[in-house]
C-alpha positions as CSV (number, residue, x, y, z in Angstrom):
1,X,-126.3,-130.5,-62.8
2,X,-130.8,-126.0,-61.7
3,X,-129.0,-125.8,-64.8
4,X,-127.6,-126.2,-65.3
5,X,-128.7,-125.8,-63.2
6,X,-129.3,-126.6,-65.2
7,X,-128.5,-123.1,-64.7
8,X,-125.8,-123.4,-67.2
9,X,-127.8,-123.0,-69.6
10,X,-129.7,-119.6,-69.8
11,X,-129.2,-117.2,-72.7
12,X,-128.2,-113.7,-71.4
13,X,-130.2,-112.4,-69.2
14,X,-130.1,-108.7,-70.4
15,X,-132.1,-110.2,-73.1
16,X,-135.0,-111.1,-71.1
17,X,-138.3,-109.3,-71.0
18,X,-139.2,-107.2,-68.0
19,X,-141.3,-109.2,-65.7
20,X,-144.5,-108.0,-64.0
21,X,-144.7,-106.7,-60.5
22,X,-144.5,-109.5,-57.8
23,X,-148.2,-110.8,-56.5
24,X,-149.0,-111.7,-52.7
25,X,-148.4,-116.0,-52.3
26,X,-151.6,-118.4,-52.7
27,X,-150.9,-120.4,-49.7
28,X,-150.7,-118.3,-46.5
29,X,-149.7,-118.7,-43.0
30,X,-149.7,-116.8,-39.8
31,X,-146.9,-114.4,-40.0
32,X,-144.0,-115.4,-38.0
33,X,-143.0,-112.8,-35.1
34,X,-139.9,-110.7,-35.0
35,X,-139.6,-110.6,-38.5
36,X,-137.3,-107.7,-40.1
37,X,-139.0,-104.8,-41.7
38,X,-137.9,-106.3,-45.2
39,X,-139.4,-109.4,-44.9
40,X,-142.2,-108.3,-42.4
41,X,-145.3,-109.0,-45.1
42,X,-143.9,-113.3,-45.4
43,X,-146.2,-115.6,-43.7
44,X,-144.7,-118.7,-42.6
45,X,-145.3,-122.3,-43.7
46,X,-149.3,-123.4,-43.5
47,X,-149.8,-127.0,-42.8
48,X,-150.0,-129.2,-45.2
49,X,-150.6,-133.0,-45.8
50,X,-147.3,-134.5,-44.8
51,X,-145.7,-137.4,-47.1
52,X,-145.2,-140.5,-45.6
53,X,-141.5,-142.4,-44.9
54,X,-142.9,-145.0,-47.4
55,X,-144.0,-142.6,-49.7
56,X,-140.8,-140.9,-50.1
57,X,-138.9,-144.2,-50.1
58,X,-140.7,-145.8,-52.8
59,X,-140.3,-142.6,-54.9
60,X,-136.5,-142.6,-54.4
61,X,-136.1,-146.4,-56.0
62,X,-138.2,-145.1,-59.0
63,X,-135.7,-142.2,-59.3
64,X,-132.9,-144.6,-59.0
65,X,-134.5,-147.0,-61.4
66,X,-134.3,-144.7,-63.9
67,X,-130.8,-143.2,-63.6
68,X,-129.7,-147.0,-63.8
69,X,-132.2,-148.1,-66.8
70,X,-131.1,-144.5,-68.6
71,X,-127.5,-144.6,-68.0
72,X,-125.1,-144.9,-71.4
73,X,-122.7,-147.6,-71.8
74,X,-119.7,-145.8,-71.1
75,X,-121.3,-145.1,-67.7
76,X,-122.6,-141.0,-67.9
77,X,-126.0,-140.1,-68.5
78,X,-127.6,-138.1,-71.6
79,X,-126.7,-136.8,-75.0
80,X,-127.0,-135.1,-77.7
81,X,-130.2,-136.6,-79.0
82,X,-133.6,-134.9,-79.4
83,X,-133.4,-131.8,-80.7
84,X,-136.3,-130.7,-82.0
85,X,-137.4,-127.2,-80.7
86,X,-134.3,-126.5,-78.9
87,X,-133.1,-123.0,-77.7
88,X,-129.5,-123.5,-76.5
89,X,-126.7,-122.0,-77.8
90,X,-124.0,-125.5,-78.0
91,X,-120.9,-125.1,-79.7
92,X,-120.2,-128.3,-80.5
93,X,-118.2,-130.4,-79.6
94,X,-117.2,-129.5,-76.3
95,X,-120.5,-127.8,-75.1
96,X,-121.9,-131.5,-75.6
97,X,-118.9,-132.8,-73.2
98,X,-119.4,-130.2,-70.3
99,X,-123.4,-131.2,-70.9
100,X,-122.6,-134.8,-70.4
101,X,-119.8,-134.4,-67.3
102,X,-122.7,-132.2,-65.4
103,X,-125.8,-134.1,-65.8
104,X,-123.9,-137.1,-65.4
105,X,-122.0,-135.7,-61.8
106,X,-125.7,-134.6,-60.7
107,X,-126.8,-138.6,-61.3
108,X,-124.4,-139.8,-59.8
109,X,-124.6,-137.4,-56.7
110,X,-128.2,-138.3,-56.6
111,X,-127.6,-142.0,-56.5
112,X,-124.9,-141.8,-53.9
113,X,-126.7,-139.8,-51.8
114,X,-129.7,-141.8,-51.9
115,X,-127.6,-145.0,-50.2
116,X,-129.0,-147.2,-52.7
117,X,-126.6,-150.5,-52.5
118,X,-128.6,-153.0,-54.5
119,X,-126.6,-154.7,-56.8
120,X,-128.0,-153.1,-60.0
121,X,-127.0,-149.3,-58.0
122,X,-123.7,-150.9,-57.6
123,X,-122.8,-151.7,-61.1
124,X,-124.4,-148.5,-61.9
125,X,-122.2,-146.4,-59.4
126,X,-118.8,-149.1,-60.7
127,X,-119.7,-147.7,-64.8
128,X,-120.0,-144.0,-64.1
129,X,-117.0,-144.2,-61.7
130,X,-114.8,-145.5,-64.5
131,X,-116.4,-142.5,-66.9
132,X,-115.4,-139.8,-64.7
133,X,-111.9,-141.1,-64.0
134,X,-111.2,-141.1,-67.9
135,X,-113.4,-138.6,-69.1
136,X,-113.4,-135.4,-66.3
137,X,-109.5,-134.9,-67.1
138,X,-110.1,-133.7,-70.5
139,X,-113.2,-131.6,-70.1
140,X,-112.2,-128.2,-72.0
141,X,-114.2,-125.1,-72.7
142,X,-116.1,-125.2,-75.9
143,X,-114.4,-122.3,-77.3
144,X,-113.6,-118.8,-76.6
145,X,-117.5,-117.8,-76.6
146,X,-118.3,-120.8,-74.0
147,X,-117.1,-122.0,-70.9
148,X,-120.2,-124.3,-70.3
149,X,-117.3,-126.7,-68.6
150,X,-117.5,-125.0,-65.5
151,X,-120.9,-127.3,-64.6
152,X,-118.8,-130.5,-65.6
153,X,-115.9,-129.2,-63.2
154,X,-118.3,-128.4,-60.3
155,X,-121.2,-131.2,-60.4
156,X,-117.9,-133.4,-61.3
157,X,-116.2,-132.7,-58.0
158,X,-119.7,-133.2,-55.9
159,X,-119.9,-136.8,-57.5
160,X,-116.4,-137.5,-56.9
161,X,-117.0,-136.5,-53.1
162,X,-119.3,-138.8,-52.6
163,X,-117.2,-141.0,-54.2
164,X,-114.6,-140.9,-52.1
165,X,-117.1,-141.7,-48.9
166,X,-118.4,-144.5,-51.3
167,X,-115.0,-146.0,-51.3
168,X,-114.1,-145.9,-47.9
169,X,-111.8,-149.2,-47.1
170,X,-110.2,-148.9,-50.8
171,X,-107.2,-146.5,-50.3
172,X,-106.0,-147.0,-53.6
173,X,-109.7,-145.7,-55.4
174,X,-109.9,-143.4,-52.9
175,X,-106.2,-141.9,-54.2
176,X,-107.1,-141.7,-57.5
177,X,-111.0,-140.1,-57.2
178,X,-108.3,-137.4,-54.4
179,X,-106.1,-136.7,-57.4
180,X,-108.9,-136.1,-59.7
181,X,-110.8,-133.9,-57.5
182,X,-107.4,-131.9,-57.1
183,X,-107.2,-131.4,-60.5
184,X,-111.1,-130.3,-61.0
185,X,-110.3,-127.7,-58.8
186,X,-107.3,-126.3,-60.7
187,X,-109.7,-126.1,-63.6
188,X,-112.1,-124.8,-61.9
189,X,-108.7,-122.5,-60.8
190,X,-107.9,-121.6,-64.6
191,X,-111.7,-120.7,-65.6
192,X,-111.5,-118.5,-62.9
193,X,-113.4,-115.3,-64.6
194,X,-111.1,-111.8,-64.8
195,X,-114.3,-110.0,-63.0
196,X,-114.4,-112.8,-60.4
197,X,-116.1,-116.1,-60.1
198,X,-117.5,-117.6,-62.4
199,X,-119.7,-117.7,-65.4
200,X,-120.3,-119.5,-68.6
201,X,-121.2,-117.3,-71.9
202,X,-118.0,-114.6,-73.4
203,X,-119.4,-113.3,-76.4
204,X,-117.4,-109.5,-75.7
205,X,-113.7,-110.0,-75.6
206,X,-112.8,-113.7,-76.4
207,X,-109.9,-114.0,-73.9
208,X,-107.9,-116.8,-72.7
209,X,-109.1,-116.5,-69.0
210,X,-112.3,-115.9,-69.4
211,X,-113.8,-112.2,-68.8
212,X,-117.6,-113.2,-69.8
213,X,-120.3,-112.5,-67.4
214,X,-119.4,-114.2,-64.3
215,X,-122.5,-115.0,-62.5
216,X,-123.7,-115.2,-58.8
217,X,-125.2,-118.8,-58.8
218,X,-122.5,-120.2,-60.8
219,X,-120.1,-118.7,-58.4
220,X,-122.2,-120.1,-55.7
221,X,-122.2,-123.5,-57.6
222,X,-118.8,-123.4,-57.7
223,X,-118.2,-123.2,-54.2
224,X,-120.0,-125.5,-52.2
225,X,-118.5,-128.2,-54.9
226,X,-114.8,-126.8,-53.5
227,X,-116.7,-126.7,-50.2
228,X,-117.2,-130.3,-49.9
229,X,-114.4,-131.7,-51.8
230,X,-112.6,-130.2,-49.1
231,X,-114.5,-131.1,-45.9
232,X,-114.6,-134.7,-47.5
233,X,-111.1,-135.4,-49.0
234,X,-109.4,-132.4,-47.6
235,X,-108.9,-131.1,-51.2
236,X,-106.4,-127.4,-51.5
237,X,-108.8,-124.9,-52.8
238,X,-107.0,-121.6,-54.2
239,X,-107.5,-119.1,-51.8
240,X,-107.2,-115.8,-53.6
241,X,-109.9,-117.4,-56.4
242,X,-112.5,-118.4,-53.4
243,X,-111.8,-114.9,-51.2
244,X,-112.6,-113.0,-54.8
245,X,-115.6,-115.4,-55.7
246,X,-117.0,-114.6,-51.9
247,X,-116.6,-110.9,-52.5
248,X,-118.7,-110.7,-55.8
249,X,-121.3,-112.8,-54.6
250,X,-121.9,-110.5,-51.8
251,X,-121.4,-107.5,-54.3
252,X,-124.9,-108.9,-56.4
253,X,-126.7,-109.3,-52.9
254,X,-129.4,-106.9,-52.6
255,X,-130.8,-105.7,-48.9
256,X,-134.0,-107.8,-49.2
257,X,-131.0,-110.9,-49.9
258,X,-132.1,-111.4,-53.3
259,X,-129.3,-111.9,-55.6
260,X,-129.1,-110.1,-59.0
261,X,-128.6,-112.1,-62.2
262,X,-125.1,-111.5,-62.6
263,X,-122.3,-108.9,-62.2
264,X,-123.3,-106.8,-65.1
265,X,-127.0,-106.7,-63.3
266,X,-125.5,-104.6,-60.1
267,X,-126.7,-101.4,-61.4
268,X,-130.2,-102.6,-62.3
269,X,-131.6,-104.7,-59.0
270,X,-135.5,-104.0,-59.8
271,X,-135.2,-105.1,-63.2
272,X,-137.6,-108.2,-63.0
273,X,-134.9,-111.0,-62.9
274,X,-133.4,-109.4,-59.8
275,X,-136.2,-109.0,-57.8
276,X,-137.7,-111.7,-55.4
277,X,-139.5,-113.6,-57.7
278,X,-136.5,-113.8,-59.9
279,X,-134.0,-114.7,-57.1
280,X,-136.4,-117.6,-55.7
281,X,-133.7,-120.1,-57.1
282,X,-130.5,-117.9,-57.1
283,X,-131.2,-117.0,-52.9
284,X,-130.7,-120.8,-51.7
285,X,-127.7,-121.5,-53.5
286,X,-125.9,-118.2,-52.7
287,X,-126.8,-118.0,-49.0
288,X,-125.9,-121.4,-48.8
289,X,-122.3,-121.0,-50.4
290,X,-122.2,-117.9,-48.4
291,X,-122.8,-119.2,-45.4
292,X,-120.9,-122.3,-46.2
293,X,-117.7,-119.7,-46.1
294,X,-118.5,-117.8,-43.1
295,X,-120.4,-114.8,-44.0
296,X,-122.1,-113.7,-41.1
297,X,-124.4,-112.0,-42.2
298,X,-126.6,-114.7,-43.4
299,X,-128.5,-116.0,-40.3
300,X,-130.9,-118.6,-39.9
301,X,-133.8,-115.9,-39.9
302,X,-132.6,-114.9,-43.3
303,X,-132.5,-118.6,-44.4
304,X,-135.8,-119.4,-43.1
305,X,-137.5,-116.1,-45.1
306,X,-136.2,-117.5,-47.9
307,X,-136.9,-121.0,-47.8
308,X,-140.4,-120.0,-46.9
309,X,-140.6,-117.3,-50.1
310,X,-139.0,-120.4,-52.1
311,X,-142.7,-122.8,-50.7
312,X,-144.6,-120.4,-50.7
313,X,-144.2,-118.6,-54.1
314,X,-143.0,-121.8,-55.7
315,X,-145.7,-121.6,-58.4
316,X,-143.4,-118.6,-60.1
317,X,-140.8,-121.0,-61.0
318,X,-143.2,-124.0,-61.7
319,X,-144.7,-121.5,-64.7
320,X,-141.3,-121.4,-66.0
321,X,-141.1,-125.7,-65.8
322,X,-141.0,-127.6,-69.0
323,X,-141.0,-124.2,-71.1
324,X,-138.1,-124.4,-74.0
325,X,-137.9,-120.6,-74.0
326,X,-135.1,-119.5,-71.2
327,X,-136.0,-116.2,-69.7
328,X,-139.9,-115.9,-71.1
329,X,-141.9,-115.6,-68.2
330,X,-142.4,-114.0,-65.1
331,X,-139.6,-112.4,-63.7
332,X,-137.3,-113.9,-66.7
333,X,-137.5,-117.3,-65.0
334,X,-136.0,-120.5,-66.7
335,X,-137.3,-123.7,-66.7
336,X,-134.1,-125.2,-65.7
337,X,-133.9,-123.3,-62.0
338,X,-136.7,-125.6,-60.8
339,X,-135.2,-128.9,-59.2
340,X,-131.4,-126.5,-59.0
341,X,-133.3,-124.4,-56.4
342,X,-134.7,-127.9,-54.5
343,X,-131.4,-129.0,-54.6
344,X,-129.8,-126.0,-52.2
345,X,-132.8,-125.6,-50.3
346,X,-131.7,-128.6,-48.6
347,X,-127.9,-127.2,-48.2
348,X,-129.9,-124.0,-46.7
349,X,-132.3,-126.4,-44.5
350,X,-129.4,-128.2,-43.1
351,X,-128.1,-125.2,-41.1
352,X,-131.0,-124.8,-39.5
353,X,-131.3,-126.6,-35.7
354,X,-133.4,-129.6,-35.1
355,X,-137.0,-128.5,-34.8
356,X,-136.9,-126.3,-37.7
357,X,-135.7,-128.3,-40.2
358,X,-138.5,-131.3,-40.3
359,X,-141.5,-129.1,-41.6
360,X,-139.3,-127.3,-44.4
361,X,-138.2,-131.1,-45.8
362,X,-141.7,-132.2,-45.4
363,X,-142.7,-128.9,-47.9
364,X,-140.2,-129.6,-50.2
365,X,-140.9,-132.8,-50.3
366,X,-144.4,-132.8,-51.4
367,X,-144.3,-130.5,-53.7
368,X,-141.3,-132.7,-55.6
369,X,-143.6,-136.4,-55.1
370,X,-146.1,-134.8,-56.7
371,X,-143.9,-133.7,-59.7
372,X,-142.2,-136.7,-60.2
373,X,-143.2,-138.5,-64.0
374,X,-144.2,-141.7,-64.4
375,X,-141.2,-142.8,-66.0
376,X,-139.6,-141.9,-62.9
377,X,-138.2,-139.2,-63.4
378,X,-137.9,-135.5,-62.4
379,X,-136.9,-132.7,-65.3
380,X,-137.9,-129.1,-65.7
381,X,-136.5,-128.3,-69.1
382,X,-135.8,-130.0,-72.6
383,X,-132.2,-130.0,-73.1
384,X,-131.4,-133.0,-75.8
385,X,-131.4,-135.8,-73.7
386,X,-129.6,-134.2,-70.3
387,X,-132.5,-132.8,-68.8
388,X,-133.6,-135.8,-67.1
389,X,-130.6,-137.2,-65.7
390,X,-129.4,-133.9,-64.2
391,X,-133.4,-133.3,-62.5
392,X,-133.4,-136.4,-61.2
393,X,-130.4,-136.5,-59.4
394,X,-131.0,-133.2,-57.8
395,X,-134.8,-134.3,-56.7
396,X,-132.8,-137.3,-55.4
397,X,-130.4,-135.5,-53.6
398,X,-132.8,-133.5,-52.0
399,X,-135.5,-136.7,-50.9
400,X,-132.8,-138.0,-49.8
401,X,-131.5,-135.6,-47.1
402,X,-134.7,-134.9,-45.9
403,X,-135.6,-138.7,-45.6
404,X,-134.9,-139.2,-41.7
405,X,-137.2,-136.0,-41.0
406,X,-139.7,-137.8,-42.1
């Protein structure tokens, strides 16, 4: 569900503005030793006031709160309500449906992962269940200018995953969340784009596989979803579709490991959107999915420079929060990359040996407790009535594996 992401949602990039040269960070640490010459000038973390286990807690069961008072009656989350201002191109009415399936997956994830068993979470968790189960098997593209359904597929399978953990003891539910998963994948197989991975906007060639702009972070989305679905349920994942999808998200990685907007954007990499700044989001998800398939070349060193550039320089994606514009600020960030790049920072903190982790959770967990709304919520961009479903399960998500460093 960053996005969606909700990244899903961004207008083409080409259309953005060029953004303005990249300023030094605000907060500043003492340079870590040993760093490589391209990310030499990065100071590491400086300390900061560290939430409390009680603090992070108590925000979690608002989150959860929420999802559960917010949730629709046939179990998913958001809709197509609240319109007012809107700059989202929605064919209706399938853009609605893959809208629906990926906030609703992201909720859900975010409840799961938060271990929440009250009674109330339970009923919660029983209504979506039954949503996805009838709903995720017909999830279509739009049309031939849209296939928006890719989200629904991806954040789809990640809810089904934990699912299947969820229903541990029940072989019979467990069979039929497998099944489903299986056959996510084999959509996610079909969509598969003609210049590899995937990507959600055609508005060229209108073909029946898609040959749109494949993306890097929707590629990347894409799979860690296929990732865990098969760690967790030992799901068949198409090999020749994941070996392509690894290949041209390493073709959009730039030396500094920035990654470019999208295929199309290989031949432009200082255009603003490609540089750092622009990549703050796009860098966690792709190094994690990278690294997630074995690509060697992303170390720990290179996921620590990253997840310190994502702290440290945060504020450039926080100017794009809340805005309805996609693309119209500095280096063409959206609004809806903010909780998305939260969300894989933990996948990126995760590989990283005990020691190193705790401090990075406790960073990115501050700066989301202080962004959460009083409703409970978290959201970073006004998409009908989506937008807070999907950024509250990804704040969620990311509390909530960070929770025992704390």
């Amino acid at each position: 569900m960053r996005i969606v992401p909700f990244a899903a949602l961004a207008l083409l990039a080409a259309l953005a503005p060029v953004a303005p040269a990249e300023e030094a960070p605000v907060i500043k640490g003492e340079i870590p030793p040993g760093r490589p010459k391209w990310a030499a000038a990065i100071p590491g973390l400086a300390p900061i006031d560290n939430p409390t286990a009680g603090e992070v807690e108590a925000s979690i069961r608002r989150g959860v709160d929420f999802l559960i008072s917010s949730q629709n009656p046939n179990g998913s989350w958001g809709g197509p309500t609240m319109t007012k201002g809107l700059n989202i191109y929605a064919p209706i009415p399938g853009a609605h449906h893959a809208f629906r399936a990926g906030s609703s997956g992201t909720a859900l994830y975010g409840i799961l992962e938060t271990g929440d068993l009250r009674p109330e979470t339970q009923e919660c968790i029983e209504k979506a269940e039954a949503y996805f189960l009838k709903e995720l098997p017909r999830l279509r593209r739009a049309d031939l200018t849209t296939t928006y359904n890719v989200w629904g597929h991806a954040y789809g399978l990640r809810a089904l995953s934990k699912l299947y953990l969820y229903r541990e003891g029940d072989p019979a539910r467990q069979s039929a969340i497998k099944n489903l998963a299986q056959q996510q994948v084999d959509m996610l197989e079909r969509y598969e784009d003609v210049d590899r991975g995937w990507g959600y906007l055609d508005f060229e060639a209108f073909t029946r596989k898609p040959s749109g702009i494949p993306t890097c972070f929707t590629t990347a989305t894409v799979l860690i979803a296929m990732h865990e679905a098969r760690e967790i349920m030992g799901v068949a994942l198409p090999a020749k579709e994941v070996r392509r999808a690894v290949t041209a998200i390493q073709e959009q990685r730039t030396p500094d490991f920035a990654y470019v907007y999208s295929i199309s954007h290989r031949l432009r990499p200082r255009y603003g959107i490609n540089r750092p700044g622009g990549s703050l989001a796009r860098s966690q998800v792709c190094s994690a999915a990278l690294r997630y398939f074995g690509d060697e070349a992303i170390t720990d060193e290179v996921l620590e420079v990253w997840l310190d550039r994502f702290i440290l320089r945060n504020g450039w994606l926080d100017i794009a929060r809340k805005r309805p514009i996609p693309h119209e600020t500095h280096f063409s960030n959206s609004g809806y990359f903010y909780y998305y790049g939260f969300f894989y920072a933990t996948d990126c903190v995760a590989f990283l040996p005990r020691g190193k982790r705790e401090n990075y959770y406790r960073h990115l967990a501050r700066i989301l407790l202080e962004k959460q709304e009083k409703d409970g919520s978290w959201w970073d961009y006004p998409l009908y009535t989506y937008h807070q479903p999907y950024g509250t399960g990804y704040a969620l998500a990311a509390l909530a594996r960070g929770r025992d460093s704390l």
